[in-house]
N, C-alpha and C positions, 0 to 999 in steps of 0.2 A: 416079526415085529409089526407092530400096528402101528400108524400115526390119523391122527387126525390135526388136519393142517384149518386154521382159521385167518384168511386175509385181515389184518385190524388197520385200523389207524391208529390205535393205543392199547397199547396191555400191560397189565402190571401183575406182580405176585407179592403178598405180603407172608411172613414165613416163622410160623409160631407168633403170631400175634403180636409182632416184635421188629423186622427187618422190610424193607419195602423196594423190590428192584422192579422199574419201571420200563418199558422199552416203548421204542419209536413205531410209525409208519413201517409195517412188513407182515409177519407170519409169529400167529402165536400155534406150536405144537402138541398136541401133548403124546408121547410117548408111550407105548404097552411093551412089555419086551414077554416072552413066553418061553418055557422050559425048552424047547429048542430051537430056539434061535441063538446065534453067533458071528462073530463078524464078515461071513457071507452078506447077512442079511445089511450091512450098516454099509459094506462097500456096495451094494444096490443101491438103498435107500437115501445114504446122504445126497449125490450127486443127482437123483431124481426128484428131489425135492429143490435143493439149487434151481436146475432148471426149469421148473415148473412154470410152465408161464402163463399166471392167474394177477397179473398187474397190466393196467389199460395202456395201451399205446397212447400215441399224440390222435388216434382216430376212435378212441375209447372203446378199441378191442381189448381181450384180455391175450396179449399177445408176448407181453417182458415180462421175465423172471426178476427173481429181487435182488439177485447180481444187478442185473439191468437196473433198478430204483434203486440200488444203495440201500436196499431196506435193515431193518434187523428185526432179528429172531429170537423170542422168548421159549425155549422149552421149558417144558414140564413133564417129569416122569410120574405114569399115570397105569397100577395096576388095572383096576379098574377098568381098564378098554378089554381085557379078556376075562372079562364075569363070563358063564356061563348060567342060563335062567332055562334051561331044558325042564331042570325038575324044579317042582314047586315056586314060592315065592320070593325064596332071600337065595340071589347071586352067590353063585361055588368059582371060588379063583384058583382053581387047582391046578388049571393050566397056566399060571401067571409065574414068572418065573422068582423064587426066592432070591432075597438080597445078597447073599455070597455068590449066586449067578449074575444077577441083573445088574448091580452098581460097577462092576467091571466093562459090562455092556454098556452102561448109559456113560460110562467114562469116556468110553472109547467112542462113543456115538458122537460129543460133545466134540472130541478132537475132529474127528471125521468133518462134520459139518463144519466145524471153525473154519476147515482147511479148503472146504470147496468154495465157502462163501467167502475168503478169504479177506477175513476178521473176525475179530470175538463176538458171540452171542449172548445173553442175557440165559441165566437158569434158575430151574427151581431150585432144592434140595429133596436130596433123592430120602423120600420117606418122613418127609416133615407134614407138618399140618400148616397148607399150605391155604391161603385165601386167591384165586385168581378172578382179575377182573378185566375186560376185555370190551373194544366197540369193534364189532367184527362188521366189516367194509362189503356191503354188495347187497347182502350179505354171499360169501363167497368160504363154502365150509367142503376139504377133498379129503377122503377119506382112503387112505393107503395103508393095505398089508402087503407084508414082504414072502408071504405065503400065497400069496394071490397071482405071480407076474404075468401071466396071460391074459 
C-alpha cells in the first residue's frame, strides 16, 4: 500500500458532480492499494500514520500527531499512485489492485484508521469521479509505502 499523506487546514471532495464532504484541520490521504497487498499492510500503516507527528507543538516543532490536534482525516482511494511510466508515455496500472481485491482493502483500511484515530474520518468513494480540493499547511506532503519498511 502506498499513501501520500498531505497536512491541510481544509479539504474537501465533491463526488460525481453531485455530493460535497468537507473535512477540518488534519491529513488529507490518498490511498494506492497493489495486487499484493493485504491486511499486513493496513495493521502497519494505519497506526503509523495515527502517529505521525507532522503537527507543530506550542514551540512550532512538528512534534504531535493528529490524535494530539484532534485533527481529521479525508481519505481518498487513489489507483493512480501505482502508474508505472517505465515504458513509453501513457501510465500501465497493472500493478494496481482490481476492485474485487481493493474495495475489501479500502473497507477494512477505513475501519483500521477510524479505530486508531479513535473516531470517524471523512471518505471518498471508492471508484467515483471524484473533484478534491485541498490548502495543504507548510506545505508538509510524506510519502509512505507499506512495501518500503526499512
Amino acid at each position: 500500500m502506498r499513501v501520500v499523506i498531505q497536512r491541510t487546514t481544509h479539504s474537501s471532495v465533491v463526488i460525481n458532480a453531485v455530493e460535497k464532504r468537507i473535512c477540518g484541520a488534519g491529513m488529507l490521504i490518498l490511498l494506492g492499494i497493489e495486487l499484493n497487498d493485504n491486511e499486513e499492510d493496513i495493521e502497519w500503516l494505519c497506526p503509523k500514520i495515527v502517529k505521525l507527528r507532522i503537527f507543530a507543538d506550542e514551540n512550532g516543532t512538528m512534534n504531535k500527531s493528529i490524535q494530539e490536534c484532534d485533527g481529521d482525516i479525508l481519505l481518498i482511494s487513489q489507483f493512480t499512485l501505482h502508474a508505472s511510466t517505465k515504458k513509453g508515455n501513457r501510465p500501465s496500472y497493472i500493478n494496481a489492485a482490481r476492485p474485487e481485491q481493493a474495495i475489501p482493502l479500502y473497507e477494512k483500511f477505513i475501519a483500521s484508521l477510524e479505530k486508531e484515530l479513535g473516531k470517524k474520518i471523512t471518505t471518498g468513494e471508492f471508484g467515483a469521479d471524484m473533484k478534491v480540493e485541498l490548502i495543504n499547511d507548510g506545505p508538509v506532503t510524506i510519502l509512505i509505502d507499506s512495501k518500503n519498511r526499512e
